[in-house]
Every structure is written in structure tokens, then in C-alpha cells.
C-alpha beads as a LAMMPS data file, in Angstrom:
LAMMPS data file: protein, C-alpha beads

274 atoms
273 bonds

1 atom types
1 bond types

-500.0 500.0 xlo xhi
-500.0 500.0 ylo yhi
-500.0 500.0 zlo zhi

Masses

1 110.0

Atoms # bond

1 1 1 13.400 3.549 16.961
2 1 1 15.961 6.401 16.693
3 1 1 16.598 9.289 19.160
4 1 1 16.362 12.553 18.278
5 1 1 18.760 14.210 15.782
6 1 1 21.434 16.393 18.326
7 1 1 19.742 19.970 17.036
8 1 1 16.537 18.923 18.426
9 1 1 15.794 20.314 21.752
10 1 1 12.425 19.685 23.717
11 1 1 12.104 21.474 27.107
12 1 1 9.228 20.918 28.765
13 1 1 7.971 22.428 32.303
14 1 1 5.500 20.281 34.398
15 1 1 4.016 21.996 37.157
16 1 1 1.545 19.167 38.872
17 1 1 -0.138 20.181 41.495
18 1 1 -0.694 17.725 44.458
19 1 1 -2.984 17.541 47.279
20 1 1 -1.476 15.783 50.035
21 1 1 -4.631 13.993 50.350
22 1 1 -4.414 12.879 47.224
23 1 1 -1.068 10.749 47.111
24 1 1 -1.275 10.408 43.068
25 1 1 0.891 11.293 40.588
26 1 1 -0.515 12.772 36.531
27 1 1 1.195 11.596 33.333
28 1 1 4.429 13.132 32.140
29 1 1 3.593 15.500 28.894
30 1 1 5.624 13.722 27.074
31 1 1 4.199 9.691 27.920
32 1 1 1.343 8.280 26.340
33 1 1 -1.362 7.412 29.097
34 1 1 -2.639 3.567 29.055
35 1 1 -6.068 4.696 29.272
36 1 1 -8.510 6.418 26.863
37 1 1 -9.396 9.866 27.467
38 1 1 -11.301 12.441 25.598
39 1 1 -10.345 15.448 23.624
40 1 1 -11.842 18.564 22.523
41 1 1 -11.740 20.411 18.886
42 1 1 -10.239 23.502 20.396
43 1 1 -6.100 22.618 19.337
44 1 1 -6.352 20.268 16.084
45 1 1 -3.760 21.232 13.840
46 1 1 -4.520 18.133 11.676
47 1 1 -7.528 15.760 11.353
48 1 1 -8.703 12.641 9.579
49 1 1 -9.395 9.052 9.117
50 1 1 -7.206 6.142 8.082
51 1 1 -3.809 4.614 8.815
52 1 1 -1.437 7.750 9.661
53 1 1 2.591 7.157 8.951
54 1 1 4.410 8.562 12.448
55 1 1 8.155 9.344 12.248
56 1 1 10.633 6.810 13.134
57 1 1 11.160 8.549 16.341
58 1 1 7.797 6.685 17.620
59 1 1 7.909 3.370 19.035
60 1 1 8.035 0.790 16.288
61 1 1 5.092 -0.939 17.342
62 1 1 3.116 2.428 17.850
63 1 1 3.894 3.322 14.483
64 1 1 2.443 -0.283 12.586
65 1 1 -0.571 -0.105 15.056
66 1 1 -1.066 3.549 13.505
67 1 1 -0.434 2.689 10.150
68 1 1 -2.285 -0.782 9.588
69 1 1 -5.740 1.299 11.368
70 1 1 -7.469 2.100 8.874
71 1 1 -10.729 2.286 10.295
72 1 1 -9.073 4.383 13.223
73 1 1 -9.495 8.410 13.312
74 1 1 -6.352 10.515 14.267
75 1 1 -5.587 13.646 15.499
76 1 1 -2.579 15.759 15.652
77 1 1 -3.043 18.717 18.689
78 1 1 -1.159 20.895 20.063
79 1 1 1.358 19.517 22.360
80 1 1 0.138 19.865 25.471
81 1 1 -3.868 20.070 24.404
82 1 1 -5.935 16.829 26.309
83 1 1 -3.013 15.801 28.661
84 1 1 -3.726 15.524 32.425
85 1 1 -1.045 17.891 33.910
86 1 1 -2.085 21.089 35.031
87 1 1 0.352 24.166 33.876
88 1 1 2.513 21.550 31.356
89 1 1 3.942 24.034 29.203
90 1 1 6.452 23.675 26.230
91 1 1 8.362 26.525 26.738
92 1 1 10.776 25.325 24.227
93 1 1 10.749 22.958 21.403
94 1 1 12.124 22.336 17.376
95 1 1 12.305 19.549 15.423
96 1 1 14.800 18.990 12.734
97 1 1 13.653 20.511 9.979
98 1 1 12.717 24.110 9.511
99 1 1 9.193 23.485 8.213
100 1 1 8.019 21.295 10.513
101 1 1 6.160 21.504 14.044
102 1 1 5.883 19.642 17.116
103 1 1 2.117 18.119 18.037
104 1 1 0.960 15.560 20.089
105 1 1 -0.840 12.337 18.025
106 1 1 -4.145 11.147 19.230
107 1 1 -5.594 7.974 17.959
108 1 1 -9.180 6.868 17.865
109 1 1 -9.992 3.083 17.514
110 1 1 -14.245 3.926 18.015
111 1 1 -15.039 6.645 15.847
112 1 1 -14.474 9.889 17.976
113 1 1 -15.759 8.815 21.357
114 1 1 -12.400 8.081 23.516
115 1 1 -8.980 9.069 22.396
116 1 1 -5.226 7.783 23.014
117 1 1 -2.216 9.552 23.210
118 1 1 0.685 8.352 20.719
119 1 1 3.113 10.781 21.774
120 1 1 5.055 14.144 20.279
121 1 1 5.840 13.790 16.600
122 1 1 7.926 16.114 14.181
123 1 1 5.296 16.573 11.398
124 1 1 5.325 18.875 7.876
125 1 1 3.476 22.030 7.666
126 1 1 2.197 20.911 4.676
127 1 1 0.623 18.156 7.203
128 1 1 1.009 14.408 8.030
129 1 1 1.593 11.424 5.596
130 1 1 -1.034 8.708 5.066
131 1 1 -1.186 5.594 3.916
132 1 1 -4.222 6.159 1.281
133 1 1 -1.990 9.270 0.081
134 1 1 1.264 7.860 -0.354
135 1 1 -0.804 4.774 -2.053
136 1 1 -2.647 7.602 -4.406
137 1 1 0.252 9.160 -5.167
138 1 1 1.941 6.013 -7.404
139 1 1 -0.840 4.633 -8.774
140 1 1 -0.542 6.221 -11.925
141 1 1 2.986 5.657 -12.205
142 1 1 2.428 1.780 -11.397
143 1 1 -0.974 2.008 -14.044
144 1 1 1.873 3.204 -16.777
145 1 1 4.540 1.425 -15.893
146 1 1 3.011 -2.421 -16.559
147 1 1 4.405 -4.016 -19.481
148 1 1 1.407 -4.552 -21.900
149 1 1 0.258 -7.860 -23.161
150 1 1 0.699 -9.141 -26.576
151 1 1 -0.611 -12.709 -27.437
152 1 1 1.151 -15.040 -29.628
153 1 1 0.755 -18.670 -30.289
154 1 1 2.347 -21.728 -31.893
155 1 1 2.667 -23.305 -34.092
156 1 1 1.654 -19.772 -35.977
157 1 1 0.419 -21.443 -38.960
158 1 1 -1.067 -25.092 -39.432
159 1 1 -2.775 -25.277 -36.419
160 1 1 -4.555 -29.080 -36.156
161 1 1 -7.543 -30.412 -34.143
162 1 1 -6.588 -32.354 -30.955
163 1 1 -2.995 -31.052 -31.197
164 1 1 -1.607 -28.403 -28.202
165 1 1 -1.429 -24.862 -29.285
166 1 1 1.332 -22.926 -27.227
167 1 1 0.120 -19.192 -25.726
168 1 1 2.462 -16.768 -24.610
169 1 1 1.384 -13.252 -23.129
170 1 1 4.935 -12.009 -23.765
171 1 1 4.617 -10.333 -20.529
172 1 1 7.380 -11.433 -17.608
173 1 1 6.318 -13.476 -14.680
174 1 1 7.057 -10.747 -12.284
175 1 1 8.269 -6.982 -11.909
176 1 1 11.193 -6.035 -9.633
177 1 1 9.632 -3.541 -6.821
178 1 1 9.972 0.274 -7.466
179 1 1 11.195 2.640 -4.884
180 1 1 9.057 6.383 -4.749
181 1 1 10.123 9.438 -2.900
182 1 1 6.093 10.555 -1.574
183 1 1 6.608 13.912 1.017
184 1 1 10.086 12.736 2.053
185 1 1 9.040 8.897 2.592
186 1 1 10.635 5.650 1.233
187 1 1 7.694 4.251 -0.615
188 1 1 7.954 0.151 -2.012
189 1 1 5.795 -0.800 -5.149
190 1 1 5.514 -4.943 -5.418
191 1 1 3.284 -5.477 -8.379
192 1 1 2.107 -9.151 -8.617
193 1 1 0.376 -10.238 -11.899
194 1 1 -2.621 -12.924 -12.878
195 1 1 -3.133 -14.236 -16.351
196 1 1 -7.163 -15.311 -17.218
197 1 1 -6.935 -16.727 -20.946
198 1 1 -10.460 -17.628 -22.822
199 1 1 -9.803 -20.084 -25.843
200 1 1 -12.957 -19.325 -27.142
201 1 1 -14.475 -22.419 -27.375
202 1 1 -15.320 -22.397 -24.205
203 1 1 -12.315 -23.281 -22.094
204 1 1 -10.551 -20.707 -19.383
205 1 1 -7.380 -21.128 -18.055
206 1 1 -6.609 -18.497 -14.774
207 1 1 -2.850 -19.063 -13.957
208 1 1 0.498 -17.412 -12.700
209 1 1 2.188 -17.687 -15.701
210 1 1 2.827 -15.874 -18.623
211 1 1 2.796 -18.432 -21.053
212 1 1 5.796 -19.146 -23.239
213 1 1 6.998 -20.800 -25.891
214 1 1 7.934 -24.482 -27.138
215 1 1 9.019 -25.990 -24.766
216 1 1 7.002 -24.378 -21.966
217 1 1 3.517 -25.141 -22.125
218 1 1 2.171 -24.198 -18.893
219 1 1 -0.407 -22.676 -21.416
220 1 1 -1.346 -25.028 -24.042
221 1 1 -4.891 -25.417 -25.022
222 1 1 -5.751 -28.682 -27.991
223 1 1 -8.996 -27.664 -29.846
224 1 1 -11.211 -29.975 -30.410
225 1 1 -12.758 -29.072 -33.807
226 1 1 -11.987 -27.166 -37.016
227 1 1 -13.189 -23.526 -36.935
228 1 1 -11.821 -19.848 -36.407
229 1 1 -11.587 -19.108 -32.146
230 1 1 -11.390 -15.773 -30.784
231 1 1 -8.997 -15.719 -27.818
232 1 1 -9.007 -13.489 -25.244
233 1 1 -6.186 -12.553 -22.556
234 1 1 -6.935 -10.085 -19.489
235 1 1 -4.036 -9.510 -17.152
236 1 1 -4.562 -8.445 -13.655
237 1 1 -1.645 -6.453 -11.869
238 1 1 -2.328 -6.170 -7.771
239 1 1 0.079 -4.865 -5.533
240 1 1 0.875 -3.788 -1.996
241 1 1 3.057 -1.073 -0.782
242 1 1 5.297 -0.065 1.934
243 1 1 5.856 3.088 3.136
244 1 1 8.419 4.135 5.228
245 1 1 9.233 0.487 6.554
246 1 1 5.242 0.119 7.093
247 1 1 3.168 -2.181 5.520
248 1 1 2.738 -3.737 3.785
249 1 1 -0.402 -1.970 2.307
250 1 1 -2.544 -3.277 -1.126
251 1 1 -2.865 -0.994 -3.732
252 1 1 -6.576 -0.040 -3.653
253 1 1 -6.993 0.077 -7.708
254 1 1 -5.531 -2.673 -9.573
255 1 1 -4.347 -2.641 -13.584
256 1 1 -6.100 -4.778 -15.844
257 1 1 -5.344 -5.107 -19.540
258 1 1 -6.945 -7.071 -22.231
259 1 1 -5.689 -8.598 -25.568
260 1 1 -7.308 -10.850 -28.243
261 1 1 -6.147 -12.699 -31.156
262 1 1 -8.255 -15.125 -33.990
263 1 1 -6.932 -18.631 -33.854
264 1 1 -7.527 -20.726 -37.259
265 1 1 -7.961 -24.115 -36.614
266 1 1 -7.484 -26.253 -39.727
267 1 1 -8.095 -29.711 -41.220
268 1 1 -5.257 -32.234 -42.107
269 1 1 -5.243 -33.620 -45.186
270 1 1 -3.148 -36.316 -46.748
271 1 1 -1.155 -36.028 -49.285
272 1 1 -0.219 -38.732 -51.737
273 1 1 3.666 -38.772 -52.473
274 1 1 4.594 -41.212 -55.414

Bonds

1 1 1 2
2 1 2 3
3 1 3 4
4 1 4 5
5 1 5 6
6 1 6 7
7 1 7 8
8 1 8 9
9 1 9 10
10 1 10 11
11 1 11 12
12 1 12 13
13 1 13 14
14 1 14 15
15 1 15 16
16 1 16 17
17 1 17 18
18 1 18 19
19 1 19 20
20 1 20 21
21 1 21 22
22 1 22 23
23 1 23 24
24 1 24 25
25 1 25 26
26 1 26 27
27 1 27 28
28 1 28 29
29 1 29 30
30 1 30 31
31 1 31 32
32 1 32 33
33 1 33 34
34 1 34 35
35 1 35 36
36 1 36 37
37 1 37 38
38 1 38 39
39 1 39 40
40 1 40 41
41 1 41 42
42 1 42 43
43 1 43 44
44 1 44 45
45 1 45 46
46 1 46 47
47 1 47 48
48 1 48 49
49 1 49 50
50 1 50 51
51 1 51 52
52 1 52 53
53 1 53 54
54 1 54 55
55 1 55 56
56 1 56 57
57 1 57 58
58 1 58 59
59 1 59 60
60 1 60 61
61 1 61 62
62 1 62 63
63 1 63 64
64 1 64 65
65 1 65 66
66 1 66 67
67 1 67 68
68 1 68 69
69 1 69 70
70 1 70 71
71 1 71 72
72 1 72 73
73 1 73 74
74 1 74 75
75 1 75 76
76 1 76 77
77 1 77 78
78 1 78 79
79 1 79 80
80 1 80 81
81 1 81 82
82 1 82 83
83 1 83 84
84 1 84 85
85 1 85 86
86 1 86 87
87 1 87 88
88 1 88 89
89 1 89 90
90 1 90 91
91 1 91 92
92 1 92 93
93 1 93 94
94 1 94 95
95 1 95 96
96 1 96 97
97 1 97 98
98 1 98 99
99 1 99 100
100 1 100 101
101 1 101 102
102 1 102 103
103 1 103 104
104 1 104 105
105 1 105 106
106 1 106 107
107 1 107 108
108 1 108 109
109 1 109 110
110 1 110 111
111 1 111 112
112 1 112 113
113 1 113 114
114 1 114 115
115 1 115 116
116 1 116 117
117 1 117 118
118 1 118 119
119 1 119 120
120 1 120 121
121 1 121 122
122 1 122 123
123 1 123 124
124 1 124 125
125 1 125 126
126 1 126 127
127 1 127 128
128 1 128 129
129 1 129 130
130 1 130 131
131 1 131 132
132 1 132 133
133 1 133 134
134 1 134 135
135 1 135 136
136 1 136 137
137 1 137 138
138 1 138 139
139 1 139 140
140 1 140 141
141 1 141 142
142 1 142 143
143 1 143 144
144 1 144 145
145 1 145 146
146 1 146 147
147 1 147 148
148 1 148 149
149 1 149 150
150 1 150 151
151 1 151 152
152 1 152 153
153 1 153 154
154 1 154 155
155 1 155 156
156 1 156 157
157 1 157 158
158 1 158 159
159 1 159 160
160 1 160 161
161 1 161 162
162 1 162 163
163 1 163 164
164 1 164 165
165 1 165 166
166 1 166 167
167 1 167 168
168 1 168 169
169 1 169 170
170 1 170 171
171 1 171 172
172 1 172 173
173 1 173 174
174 1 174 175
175 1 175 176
176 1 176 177
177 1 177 178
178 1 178 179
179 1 179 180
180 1 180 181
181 1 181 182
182 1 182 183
183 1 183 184
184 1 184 185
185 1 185 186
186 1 186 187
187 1 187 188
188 1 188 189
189 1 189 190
190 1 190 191
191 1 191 192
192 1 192 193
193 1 193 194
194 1 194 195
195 1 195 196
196 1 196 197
197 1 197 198
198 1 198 199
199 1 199 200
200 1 200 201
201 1 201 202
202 1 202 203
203 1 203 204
204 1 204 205
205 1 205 206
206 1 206 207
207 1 207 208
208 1 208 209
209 1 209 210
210 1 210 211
211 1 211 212
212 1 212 213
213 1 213 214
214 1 214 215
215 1 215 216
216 1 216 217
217 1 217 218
218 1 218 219
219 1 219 220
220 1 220 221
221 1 221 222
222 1 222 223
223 1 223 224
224 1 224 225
225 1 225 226
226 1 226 227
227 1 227 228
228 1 228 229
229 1 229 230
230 1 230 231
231 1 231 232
232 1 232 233
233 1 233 234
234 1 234 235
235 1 235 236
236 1 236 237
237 1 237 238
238 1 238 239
239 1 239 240
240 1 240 241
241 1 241 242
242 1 242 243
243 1 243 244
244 1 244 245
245 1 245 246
246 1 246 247
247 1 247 248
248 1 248 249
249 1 249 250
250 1 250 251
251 1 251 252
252 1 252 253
253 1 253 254
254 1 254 255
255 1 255 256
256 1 256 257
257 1 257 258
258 1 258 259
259 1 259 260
260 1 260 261
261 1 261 262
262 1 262 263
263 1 263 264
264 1 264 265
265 1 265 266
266 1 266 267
267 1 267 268
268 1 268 269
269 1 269 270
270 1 270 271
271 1 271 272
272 1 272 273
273 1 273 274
């Protein structure tokens, strides 16, 4: 958790007015009650549903509780809206970047009937980060970026009954991560990939590994009769994501591609040699 940058100035004013009968105290402004309490629609600057990425000035367990809800609701209010401190007034407040505003987070873990407060948070005009968002935002990049499968096989010619035949998907048997800049956030593509081969002769194969070439044969298939076999080759990509340190998240779309190829299967003959 970091404090907050040296240009950032929060002043707030408490007046909390105390019977002497009374002998209890009200929440600071500024802490985040234990207990769930209920807010009105009045000072919402930002609504919605989902896992909601809060700056690093926010507790680091607040934030992954925040982040990994994604049933939860959330919403961001004016500062002082909902808090139990008669007269708490910011009187003064910026955060560190010109286009930003200061609002309190409220987090809902049963639909909209009791509400906790998460605390003050810097967020964007343009409104808060999400995890479904920042998630959106690369998929097409990682749907383009997949190397595509091409299926090859040896031997290439003279293929023989009962003998292995060597698949490759010429695909690699992972991807490095990829680093994306989504509203000012660090976000972490880790693409993991599947292979699902179909001989077509009625054998599957689902494995981790690309295939390769003599001598790898982590997939070889041996046919079992003469004949011309369609093989098929569909490659799954999944993924998670991190964003901002959070996570990590899966991707909710994965890539799948598809490839085929005729395998001839021929008979041996002998030949005579004088």
C-alpha cells in the first residue's frame, strides 16, 4: 500500500455531535465502518456490478476482496454521502491527477440490500476500471496474436500400416505473457494452449503438447489399416489476466483454431532384388 503522492492534500472537518448521555463515539470520514449500513441513490457518481480495480492507495487486501467479487455490486459516492458523522465536510481535497475526483467506494456482497464502506479513492472522470473491462479490452489483441496451427506429419510420404506416424501442430508449447496499458493500468496476458487431434479413424488424442518431429513423438498415432484418414487439429488458447497486481482473472472468451490434413496410408510391397 503506498501513501499519498506529496501534492495530494485531504482536509477533512468532523463536527460529531455528542450527547453526554450518550458516551459513543461515530466513525471517522475517512475509516471504513465494520458493519453494513445502507445507502441511498441521491450521491452515486459511479455504479455497477462486478470486480472493481481500487488504486494502490487502498489496503491490499481491500483491493483483491474488491477485485476477485464478481458477483458483488459497487458504488462510488460522494465522499461524505452514507457515513455516520453529522456535519463531516471535505472542505478540501485533490488527488494527483488533474482529471480525477475523490469518492468514497461502497461495496455490496447481497445485491443492493446492505452496503460497506471501502474508503476514499482517486478515480478517472472518465470513471472506474473493472475487471470485465480491462479483460474486454485485450481480447482481440490476444484472439490475433495466437500463432496459427499448421499440421504436418512424418514420414511425409510412405506412410505404412502398424507403423507410428509423427504429428506436429508447428505451434510452440507456450506464449511468453504480454503486458497492456488499459486506462493507465498494468494489464498481464498468460495464454495457455490445449491440443485435441482426431486421426480419423477413430482415435483422439487431447494433450499439452504441440507435437514435433522425429524424435519427439509425444504425438504419434500407428494406423491400423490401408486407406486415406482425414485428420483434424483444434487448438484451444485460455488465459487469465492480471490487472494492476490483481488477479489473476480468466479470460472470459477463449481462441480456438482448427486445421485438417488427408493422411494416405499405404501398402508395403516387396520387392525382388536379384
Amino acid at each position: 500500500m503506498r501513501s499519498w503522492p506529496a501534492r495530494v492534500l485531504i482536509v477533512a472537518a468532523l463536527v460529531i455531535l455528542i450527547t453526554s448521555a450518550a458516551g459513543l463515539g461515530l466513525p471517522n470520514a475517512t475509516s471504513a465502518p465494520s458493519v453494513d449500513i445502507s445507502v441511498d441513490d441521491g450521491a452515486d457518481r459511479f455504479v455497477g456490478t462486478g470486480g472493481l480495480v481500487l488504486p494502490d492507495t487502498v489496503a491490499d487486501a481491500t483491493r483483491h476482496e474488491v477485485a476477485a467479487c464478481i458477483e458483488c455490486r459497487w458504488r462510488l459516492r460522494e465522499p461524505c454521502d452514507g457515513v455516520f458523522a453529522p456535519g463531516c465536510i471535505i472542505i478540501l481535497h485533490a488527488c494527483e491527477g488533474a482529471d480525477e475526483q475523490l469518492l468514497r467506494a461502497w461495496l455490496s456482497f447481497n445485491g443492493g440490500v446492505t452496503w460497506q464502506n471501502k474508503g476514499l479513492i482517486c478515480v478517472s472522470n472518465d470513471g472506474p476500471v473493472t475487471v470485465a473491462a480491462a479483460g474486454v479490452a485485450i481480447s482481440d489483441d490476444f484472439e490475433r496474436s495466437m500463432p496459427p496451427s499448421r499440421i504436418s506429419y512424418q514420414p511425409g510420404r510412405g506412410v505404412l500400416p502398424y507403423l507410428p506416424v509423427i504429428f506436429s501442430s508447428n505451434q510452440p508449447g507456450s506464449v511468453p505473457p504480454s503486458t497492456y496499458s488499459v486506462a493507465g493500468q498494468q494489464v498481464v496476458l498468460s495464454p495457455t494452449p490445449r491440443w485435441a487431434w482426431d486421426f480419423g479413424d477413430g482415435a483422439h488424442l487431447d494433450t499439452t503438447s504441440p507435437g514435433g518431429f522425429y524424435p519427439d513423438l509425444s504425438v504419434a498415432h500407428g494406423y491400423q489399416r490401408v486407406g486415406r484418414f482425414q485428420v483434424s487439429l483444434t487448438t484451444n488458447w485460455s488465459a487469465t489476466y492480471t490487472v494492476d497486481g490483481l488477479g489473476p482473472f480468466p479470460i472470459a472468451s477463449p481462441v480456438t483454431q482448427t486445421d485438417s490434413t488427408v493422411v494416405a496410408v499405404g501398402q508395403a510391397r516387396g520387392v525382388l532384388i536379384p
